[in-house]
C-alpha positions in Angstrom: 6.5 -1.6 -71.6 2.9 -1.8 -72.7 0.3 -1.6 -70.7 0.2 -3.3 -67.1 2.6 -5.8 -68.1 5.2 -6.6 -65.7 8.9 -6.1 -65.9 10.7 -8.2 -67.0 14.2 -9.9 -65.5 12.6 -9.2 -62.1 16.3 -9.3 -60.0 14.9 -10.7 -56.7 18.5 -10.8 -54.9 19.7 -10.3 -50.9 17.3 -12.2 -49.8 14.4 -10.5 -51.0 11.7 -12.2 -49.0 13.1 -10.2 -45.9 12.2 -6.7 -47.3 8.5 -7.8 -48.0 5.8 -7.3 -46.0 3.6 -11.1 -46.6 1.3 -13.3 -45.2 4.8 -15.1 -43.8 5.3 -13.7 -41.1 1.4 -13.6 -39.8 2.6 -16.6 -37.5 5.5 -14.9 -35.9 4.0 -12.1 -35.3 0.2 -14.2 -33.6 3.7 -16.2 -31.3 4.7 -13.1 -30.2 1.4 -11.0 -29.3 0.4 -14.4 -27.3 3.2 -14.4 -25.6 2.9 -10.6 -24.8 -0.9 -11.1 -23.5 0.3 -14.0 -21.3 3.1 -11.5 -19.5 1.4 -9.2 -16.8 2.3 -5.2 -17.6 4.1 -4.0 -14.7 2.2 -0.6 -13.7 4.8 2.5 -14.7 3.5 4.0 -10.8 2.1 1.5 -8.3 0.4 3.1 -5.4 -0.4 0.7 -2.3 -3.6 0.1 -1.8 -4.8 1.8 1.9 -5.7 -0.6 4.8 -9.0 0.7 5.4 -11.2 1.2 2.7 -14.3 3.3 3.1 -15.2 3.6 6.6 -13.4 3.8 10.4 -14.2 1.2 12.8 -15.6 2.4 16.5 -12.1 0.7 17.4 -9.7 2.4 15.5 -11.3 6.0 16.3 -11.1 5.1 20.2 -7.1 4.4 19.7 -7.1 7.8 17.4 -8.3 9.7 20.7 -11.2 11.0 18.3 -14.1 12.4 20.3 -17.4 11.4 18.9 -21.3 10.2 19.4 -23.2 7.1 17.3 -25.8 9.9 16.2 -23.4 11.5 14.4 -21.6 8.7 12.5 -24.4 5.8 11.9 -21.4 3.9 9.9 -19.4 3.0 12.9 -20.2 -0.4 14.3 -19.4 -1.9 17.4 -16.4 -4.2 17.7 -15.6 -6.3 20.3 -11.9 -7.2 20.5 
């Protein structure tokens, strides 16, 4: 061959199109990312999320048995039941 010529008798057989990578398959593959986006990820280790969040209610510390005074926790709040 001379130069960049290309081969000639290019044998383009068992269905050729399959073993290369093209711009045909761009829409297969967009189908299939949407449809991954669109289904949530299940999280590998759930852990539950706690009942009480940051702080203890007056309530709650009074069933605990917990002594304590309002000048020492300024967070708690009165509730009435």
């Amino acid at each position: 061959m001379k130069h960049t010529k290309l081969a000639p008798n290019a044998n383009y057989t068992k269905e050729w199109e399959g073993y290369m990578k093209s711009w045909k398959i761009r829409k297969t593959q967009k189908a299939k990312k949407r449809v991954a986006r669109q289904t949530p990820s299940i999280p590998s280790n759930p852990h539950p999320k706690p009942v009480i969040l940051n702080d203890f209610s007056l309530q709650e510390i009074k069933i605990a048995a917990l002594k304590h005074t309002m000048s020492l926790f300024p967070c708690f709040k009165e509730v009435k039941a």
